[in-house]
C-alpha positions in Angstrom: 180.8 123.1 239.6 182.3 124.9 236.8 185.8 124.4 236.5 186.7 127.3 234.5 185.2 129.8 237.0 186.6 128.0 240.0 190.0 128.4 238.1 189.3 131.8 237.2 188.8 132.8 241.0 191.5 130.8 242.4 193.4 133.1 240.6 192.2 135.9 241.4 192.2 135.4 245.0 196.3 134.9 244.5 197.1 137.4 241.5 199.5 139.6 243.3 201.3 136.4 244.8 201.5 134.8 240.9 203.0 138.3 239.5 205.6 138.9 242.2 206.6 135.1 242.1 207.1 135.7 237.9 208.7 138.9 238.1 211.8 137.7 239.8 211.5 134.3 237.7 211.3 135.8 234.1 213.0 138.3 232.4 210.1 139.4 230.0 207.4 139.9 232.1 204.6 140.8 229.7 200.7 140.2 228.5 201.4 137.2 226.6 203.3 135.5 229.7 200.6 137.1 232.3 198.0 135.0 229.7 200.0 131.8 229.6 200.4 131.7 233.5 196.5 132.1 233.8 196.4 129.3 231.1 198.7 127.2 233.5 197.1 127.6 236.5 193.6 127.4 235.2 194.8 123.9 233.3 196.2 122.5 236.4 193.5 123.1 238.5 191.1 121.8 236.4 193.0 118.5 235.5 193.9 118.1 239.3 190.3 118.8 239.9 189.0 115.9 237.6 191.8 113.6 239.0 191.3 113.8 242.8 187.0 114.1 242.8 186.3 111.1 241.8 187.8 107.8 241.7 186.3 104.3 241.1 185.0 102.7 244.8 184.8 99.3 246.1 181.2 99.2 245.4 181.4 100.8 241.4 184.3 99.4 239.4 182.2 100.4 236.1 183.0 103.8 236.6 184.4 106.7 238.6 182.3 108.3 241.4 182.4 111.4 243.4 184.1 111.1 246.0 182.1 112.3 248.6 179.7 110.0 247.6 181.5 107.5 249.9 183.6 109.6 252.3 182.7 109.6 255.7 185.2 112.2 257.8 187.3 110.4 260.5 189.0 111.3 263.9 192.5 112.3 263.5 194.3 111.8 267.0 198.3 113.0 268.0 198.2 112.3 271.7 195.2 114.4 273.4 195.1 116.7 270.7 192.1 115.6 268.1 191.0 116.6 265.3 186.9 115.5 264.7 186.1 116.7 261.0 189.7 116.7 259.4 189.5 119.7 257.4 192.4 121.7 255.6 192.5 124.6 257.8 191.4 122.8 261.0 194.8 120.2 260.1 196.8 123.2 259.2 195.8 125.0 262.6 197.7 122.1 264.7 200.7 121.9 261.9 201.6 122.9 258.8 203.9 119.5 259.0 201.4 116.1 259.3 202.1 112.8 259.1 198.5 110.9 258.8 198.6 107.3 259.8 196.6 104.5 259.6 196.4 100.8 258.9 195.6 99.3 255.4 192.1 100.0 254.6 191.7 102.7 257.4 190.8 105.7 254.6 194.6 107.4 254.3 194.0 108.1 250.5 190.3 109.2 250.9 191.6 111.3 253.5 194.5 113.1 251.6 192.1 113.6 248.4 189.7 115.4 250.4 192.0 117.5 252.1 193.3 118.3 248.3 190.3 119.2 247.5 189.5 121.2 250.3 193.2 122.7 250.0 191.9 124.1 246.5 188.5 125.4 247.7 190.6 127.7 250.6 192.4 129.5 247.3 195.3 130.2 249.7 198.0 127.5 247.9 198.3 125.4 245.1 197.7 121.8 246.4 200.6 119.0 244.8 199.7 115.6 245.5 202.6 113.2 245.3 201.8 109.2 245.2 204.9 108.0 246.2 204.8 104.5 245.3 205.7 105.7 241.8 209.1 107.0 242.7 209.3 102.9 242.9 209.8 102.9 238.7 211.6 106.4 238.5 215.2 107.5 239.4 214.3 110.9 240.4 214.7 113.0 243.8 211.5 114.1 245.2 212.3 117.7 243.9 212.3 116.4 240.0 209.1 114.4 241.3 207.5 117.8 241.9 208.1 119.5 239.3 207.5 116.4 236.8 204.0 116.0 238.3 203.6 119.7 237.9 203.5 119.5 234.3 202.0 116.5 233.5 199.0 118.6 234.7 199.7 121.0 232.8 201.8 123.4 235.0 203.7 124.9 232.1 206.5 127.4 233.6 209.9 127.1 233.9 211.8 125.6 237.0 213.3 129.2 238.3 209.6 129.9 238.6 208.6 126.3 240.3 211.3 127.2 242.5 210.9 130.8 243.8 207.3 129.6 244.2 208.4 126.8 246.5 210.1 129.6 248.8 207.8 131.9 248.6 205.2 129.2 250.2 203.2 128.8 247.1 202.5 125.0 247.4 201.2 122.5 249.6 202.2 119.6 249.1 200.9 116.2 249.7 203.0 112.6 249.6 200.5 109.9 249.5 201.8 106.1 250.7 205.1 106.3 252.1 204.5 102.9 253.1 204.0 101.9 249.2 208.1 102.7 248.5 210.6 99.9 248.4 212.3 99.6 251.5 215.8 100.2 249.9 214.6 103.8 248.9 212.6 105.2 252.1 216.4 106.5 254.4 216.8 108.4 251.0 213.3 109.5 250.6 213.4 110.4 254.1 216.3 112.7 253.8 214.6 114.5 251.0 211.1 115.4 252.8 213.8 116.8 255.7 215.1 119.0 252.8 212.2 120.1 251.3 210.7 120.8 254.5 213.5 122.9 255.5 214.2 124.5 252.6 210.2 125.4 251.5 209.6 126.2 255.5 206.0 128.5 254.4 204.6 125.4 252.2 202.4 123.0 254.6 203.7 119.1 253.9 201.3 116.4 254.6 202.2 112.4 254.3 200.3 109.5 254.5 201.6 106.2 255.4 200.7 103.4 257.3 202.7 103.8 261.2 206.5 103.6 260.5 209.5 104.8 263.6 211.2 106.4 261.0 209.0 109.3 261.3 209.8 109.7 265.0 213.1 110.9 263.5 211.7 114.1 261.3 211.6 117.0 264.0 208.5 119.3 263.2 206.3 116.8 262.4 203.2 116.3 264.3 202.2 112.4 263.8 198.1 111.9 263.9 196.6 108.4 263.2 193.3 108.2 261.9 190.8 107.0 264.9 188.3 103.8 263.6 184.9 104.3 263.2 182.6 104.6 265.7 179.3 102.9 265.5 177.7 106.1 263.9 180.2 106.8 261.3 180.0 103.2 260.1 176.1 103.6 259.9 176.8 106.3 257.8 179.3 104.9 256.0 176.5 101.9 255.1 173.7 104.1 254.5 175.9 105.6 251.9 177.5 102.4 249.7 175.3 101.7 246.7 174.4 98.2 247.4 171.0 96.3 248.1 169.2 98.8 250.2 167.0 95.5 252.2 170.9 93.7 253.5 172.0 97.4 254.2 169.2 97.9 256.7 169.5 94.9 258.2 173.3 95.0 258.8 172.8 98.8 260.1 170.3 97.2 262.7 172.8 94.2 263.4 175.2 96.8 264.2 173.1 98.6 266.4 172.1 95.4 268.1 175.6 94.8 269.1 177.3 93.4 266.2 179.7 96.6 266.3 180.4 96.2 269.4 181.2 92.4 268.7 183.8 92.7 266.1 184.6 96.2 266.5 188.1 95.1 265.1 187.1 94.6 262.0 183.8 96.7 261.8 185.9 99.9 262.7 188.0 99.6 259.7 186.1 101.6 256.5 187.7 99.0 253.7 186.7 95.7 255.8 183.3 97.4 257.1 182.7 97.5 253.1 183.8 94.3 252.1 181.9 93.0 255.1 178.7 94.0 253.6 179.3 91.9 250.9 179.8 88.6 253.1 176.7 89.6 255.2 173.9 88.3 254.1 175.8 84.4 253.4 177.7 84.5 256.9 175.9 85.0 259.6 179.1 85.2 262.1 181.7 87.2 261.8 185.2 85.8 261.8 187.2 86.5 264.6 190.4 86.3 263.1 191.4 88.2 259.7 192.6 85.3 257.4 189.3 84.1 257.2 187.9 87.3 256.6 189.7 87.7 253.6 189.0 84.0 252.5 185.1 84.8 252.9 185.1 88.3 251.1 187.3 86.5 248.5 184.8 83.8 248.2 181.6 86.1 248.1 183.8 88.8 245.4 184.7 85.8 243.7 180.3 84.3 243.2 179.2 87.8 243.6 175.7 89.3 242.1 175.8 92.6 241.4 174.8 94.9 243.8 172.3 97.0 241.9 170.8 94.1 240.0 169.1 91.3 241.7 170.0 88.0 240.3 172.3 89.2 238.3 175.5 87.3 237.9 179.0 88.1 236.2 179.8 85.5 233.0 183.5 85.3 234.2 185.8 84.4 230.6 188.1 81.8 232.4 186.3 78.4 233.4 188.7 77.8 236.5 186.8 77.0 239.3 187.3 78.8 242.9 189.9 77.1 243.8 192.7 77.5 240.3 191.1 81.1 240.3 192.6 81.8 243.9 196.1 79.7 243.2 196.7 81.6 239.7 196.4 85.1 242.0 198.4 83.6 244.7 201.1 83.4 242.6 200.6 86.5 240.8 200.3 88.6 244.2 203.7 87.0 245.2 205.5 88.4 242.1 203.9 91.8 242.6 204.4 92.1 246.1 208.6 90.9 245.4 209.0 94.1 243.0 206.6 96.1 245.0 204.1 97.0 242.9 200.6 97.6 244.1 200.1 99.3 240.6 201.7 98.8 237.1 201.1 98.9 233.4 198.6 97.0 231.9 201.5 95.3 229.7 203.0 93.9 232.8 200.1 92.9 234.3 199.6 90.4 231.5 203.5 89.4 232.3 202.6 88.6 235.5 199.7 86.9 234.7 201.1 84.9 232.0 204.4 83.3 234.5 201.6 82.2 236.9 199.4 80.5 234.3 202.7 78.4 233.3 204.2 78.3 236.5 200.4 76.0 237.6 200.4 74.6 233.8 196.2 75.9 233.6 195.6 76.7 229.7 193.5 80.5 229.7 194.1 83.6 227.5 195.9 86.1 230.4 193.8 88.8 229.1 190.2 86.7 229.8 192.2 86.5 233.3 192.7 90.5 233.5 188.9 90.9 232.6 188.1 88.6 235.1 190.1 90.3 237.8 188.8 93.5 236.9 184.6 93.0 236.5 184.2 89.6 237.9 186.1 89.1 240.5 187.0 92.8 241.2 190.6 92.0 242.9 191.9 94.5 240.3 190.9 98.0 239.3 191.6 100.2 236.4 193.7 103.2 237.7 193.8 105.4 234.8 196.0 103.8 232.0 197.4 101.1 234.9 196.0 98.5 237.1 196.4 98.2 240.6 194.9 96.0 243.7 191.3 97.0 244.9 193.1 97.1 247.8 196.7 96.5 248.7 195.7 94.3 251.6 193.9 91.5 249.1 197.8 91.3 247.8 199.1 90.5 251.4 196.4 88.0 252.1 196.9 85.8 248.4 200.7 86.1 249.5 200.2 84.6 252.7 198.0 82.1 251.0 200.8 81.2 248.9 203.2 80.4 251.4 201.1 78.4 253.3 200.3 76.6 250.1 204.0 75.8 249.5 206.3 73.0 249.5 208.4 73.1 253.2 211.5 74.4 251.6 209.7 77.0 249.3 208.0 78.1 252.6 211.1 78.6 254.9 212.6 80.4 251.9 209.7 82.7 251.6 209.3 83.9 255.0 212.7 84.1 255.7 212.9 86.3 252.8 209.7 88.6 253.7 209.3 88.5 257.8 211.8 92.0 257.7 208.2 93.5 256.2 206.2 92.9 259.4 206.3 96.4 259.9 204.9 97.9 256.9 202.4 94.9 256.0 200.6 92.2 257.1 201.7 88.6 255.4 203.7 87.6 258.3 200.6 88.1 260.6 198.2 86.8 257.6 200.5 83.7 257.8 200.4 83.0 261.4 196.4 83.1 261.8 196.4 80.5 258.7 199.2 78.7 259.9 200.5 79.6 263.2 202.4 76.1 263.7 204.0 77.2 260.5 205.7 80.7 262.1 206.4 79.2 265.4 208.5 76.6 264.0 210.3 78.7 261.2 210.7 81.9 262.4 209.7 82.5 266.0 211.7 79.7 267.8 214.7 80.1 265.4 215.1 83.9 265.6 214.0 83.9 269.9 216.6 81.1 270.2 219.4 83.3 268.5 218.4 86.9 270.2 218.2 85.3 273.7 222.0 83.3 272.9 222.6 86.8 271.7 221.7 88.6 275.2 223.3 85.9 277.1 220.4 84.5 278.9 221.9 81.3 280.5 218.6 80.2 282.7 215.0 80.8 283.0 215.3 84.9 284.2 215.5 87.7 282.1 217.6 90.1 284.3 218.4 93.9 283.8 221.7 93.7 281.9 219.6 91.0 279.5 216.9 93.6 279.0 219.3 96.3 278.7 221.2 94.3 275.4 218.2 93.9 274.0 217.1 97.1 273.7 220.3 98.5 272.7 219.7 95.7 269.9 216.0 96.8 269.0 216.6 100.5 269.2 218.2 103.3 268.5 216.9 105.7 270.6 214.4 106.5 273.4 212.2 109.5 272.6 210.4 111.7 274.4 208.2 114.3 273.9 205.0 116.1 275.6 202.3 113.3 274.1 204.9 110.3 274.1 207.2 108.3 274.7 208.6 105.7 272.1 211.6 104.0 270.9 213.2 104.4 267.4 214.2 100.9 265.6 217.6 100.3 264.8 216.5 100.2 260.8 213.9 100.8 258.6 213.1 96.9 258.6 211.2 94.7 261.2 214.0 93.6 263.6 214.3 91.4 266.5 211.7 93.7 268.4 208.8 92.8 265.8 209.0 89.0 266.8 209.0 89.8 270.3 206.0 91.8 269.5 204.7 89.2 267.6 205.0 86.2 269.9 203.8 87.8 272.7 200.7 89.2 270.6 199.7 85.6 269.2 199.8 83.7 272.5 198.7 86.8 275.1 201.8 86.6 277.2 201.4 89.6 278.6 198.5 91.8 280.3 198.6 95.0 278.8 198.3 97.4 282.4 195.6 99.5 280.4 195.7 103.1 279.0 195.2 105.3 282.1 199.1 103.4 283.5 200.5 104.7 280.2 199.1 108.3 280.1 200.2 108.5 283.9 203.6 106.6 282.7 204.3 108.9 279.7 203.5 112.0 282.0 206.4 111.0 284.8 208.4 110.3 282.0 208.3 113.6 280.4 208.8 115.2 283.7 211.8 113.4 284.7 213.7 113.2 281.0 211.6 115.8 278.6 212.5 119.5 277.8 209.4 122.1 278.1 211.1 124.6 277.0 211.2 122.6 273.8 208.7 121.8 271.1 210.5 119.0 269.4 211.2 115.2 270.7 214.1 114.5 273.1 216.4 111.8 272.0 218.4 109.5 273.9 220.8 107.6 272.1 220.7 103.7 273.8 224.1 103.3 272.6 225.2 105.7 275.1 223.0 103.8 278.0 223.6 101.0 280.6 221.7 99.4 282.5 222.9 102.1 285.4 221.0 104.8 283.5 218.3 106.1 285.2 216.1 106.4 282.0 216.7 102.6 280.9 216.4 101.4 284.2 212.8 103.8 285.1 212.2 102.2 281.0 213.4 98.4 281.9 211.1 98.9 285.0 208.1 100.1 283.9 205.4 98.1 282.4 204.8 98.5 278.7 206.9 96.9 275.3 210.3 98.0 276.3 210.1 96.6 279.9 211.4 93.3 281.8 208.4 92.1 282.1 207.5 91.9 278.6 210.8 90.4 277.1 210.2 87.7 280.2 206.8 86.9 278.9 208.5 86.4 275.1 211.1 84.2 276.7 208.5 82.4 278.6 206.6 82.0 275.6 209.7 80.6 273.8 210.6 77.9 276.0 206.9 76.3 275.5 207.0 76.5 272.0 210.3 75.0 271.6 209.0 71.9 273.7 206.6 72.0 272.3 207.8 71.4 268.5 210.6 69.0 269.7 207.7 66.9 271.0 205.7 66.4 267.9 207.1 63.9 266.2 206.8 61.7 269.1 203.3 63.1 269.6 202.5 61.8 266.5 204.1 58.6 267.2 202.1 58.3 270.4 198.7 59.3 268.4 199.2 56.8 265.4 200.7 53.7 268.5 203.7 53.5 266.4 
């Protein structure tokens, strides 16, 4: 498309808005300034254009590709309200306020860059796309963010104008990866997307993050989470990757022939679908669990032909073998994922690289290493003048790796330091499919020990008043609204409620009742404690609850997360696995005949 015309009628379609907005922004409002406000828009548009249409895939690290050369549209879901083909104005008709959510690898980014795009194509507002995860290197609010990303486009006006635009619902804006901001900076971020979307009330906001309970707390919000594939869309998805057209039709068979249905998990998920197509034709089984997914995509990434060239194989620089390869990134994904960084400067990357090559003693040139990464191996990509992860979940698996890799002290250290993260990333879990002996004995016994001291639990029942504590421990609040009915953590880090979650998850304590008890459940809920004469979430404060409240005790009673049952099955749960560990070292004994 030509980018000077599409500027050119973007402008027109919005030429009385522009001139009212810089009439009551400058005080000389004349030819020259009517030209350089054309210039502006034109130049951002253009550059934003470029930006935001293409982008380097999985598949093409040589160069960036059109986007929609790869995008497959996915379900958007907010209760029983869907969305099938996520457009701009089909999002914008449900809420001018969306948070999308996914997990890692479910197409978030993709997402919000087509709806930029498609935001420009409707000529109605100027589309700002924010990625947040750079507000990690920058002392700025989320205003100064705005209007700093506004002119490295080339939006050249004043602030007065940025501003009266802002009112006047010029903009639209979009903050990419709220999950990507260090955990010491999201209550503040927070406060400042409730600001801006109170103070610019006309200009839609959209955010992309993987699930967080802090966003139960914005009121206006509508929360949708991105649906997985179905087995069509991930045919389609297949058909449209540029790799060896032979494995693609037989994998698109092989999920026809039930594979999808097998490991729909994993095959439901657009990054792993990809990376699974890599792995394909040298596995024949998939892996049930994810750890060993990772393991086999990093093995095939690592001795990978190209895609397009039969026979073909990458000259890596370095001459570490498979092994020293994975150890040097382990460590390098550790010091990354301690600052946070899923991209940086080139200049640090070699920093990075550098501590891990003496911290193993291996003698390589850290910029054969980069190259490495970057065409061989293809862990890292070239993000304009940075590099970042191919994906961020490749950094949470080498972590885990690393851990598990480490001396016992180093270890405990480690994921006492990073099990608070459970909720925004996936080591902890990583860790405990790769070494599940490992979290039982250092953080699930441990921590279950001290909550269930903490609740007073003085025999083998979990009783009301137990339950009650425990959730006035967890959370903050229990909310309800017309779709749902959830509970608000006590902080914007994983808590005593994510290793409940997590011990009951890894040894299936509890029978999940099924979906039709919890749409019934959240209906009789809604009845008995929600407003319908209200749009926004009801919130009750579990500070202010007992155990005689009806709401905790209909909660307590029910059978979901927040119930008896469920903190009964934990508890169960913990009083095997602490037998069980205090009985090793005489199992041992007993194995060996010592």
């Amino acid at each position: 498309m030509d980018e000077g015309k599409f500027a050119a009628d973007f402008i027109a379609a919005n030429i009385d808005s522009i001139w009212n907005i810089a009439k009551s922004s400058y005080t000389n409002f004349d030819e020259t300034l009517k030209l350089k406000l054309k210039t502006s828009y034109s130049t951002y548009i253009s550059n934003t254009r470029e930006k935001y249409a293409k982008s380097r895939s999985f598949f093409i690290r040589s160069q960036p590709v059109d986007l929609y050369d790869y995008y497959v549209p996915t379900e958007l879901s907010c209760g029983k309200h869907r969305i099938a083909t996520p457009k701009f104005s089909s999002c914008t008709e449900k809420s001018t306020r969306l948070i999308i959510t996914g997990s890692g690898g479910s197409g978030k980014s993709v997402l919000i860059r087509h709806l930029f795009l498609d935001c420009i194509s409707q000529k109605k507002y100027i589309p700002l796309l924010l990625e947040l995860r750079d507000l990690n290197f920058e002392s700025i609010s989320l205003d100064e963010f705005i209007l700093e990303t506004l002119e490295t486009y080339g939006f050249s006006t004043n602030a007065q104008f940025v501003n009266k635009a802002k009112k006047e619902g010029h903009f639209c804006f979009f903050l990419d990866g709220y999950d990507e901001v260090n955990y010491s900076q999201r209550k503040k971020l927070i406060k400042q997307i409730k600001s801006i979307s109170e103070k610019y009330r006309l200009c839609p906001i959209f955010i992309s993050s993987r699930p967080d309970e802090s966003f139960h707390g914005i009121d206006g919000f509508s929360i949708y989470q991105i649906l997985p594939l179905t087995l069509r869309s991930a045919s389609n998805l297949i058909k449209k990757l540029p790799y060896d057209e032979d494995i693609k039709t037989k994998f698109s068979s092989a999920l026809e022939d039930g594979l999808f249905e097998k490991h729909e998990s994993f095959l439901s998920n657009p990054l792993l679908l990809s990376i699974m197509l890599l792995t394909y034709g040298e596995n024949a089984e998939i892996p049930s669990k994810l750890s060993i997914f990772y393991n086999q995509a990093y093995e095939a990434l690592f001795q990978r032909h190209d895609a397009n060239k039969a026979g073909y194989s990458r000259d890596r620089l370095t001459k570490l073998d498979i092994q020293d390869f994975s150890k040097v990134f382990s460590i390098f994904a550790l010091q990354t994922y301690e600052k946070r960084a899923f991209k940086m400067p080139r200049t640090d990357c070699i920093t990075y690289i550098e501590k891990s090559r003496d911290s193993l003693k291996k003698d390589f040139k850290p910029e054969d290493y980069l190259t490495d990464l970057l065409s061989a191996a293809c862990l890292l990509v070239e993000d304009g003048l940075d590099i970042a992860f191919s994906h961020r979940s490749f950094q949470e698996y080498f972590v885990a790796l690393h851990i598990n890799n480490s001396a016992p002290e180093i270890q405990e250290k480690l994921i006492n330091r990073y099990w608070k993260n459970m909720r925004s990333d996936n080591v902890i879990l990583l860790l405990s499919e790769i070494n599940q002996d490992l979290i039982e004995r250092v953080l699930i016994v441990p921590k279950l020990e001290a909550l269930f001291k903490e609740i007073g639990v003085k025999n083998n029942t979990i009783g009301i008043t137990h339950a009650t504590k425990y959730i006035k421990i967890a959370y903050k609040s229990l909310n309800i609204d017309k779709h749902s009915f959830t509970a608000a953590y006590t902080g914007i880090d994983a808590s005593m409620s994510s290793i409940v979650h997590l011990t009951v998850g890894l040894h299936k304590a509890y029978q999940s009742p099924g979906s039709d008890y919890f749409d019934k459940y959240k209906t009789e809920m809604f009845e008995k404690y929600g407003d319908p004469e209200i749009q926004e979430t009801r919130h009750y404060q579990t500070k202010s609850l007992t155990y005689k409240s009806q709401i905790m005790a209909d909660t307590l009673n029910s059978k979901g997360a927040f119930s008896i049952s469920y903190l009964q099955a934990a508890f169960d749960t913990y009083k095997e696995l602490k037998q069980k560990h205090d009985n090793q070292s005489s199992d041992l004994d007993q194995l060996l005949g010592i």
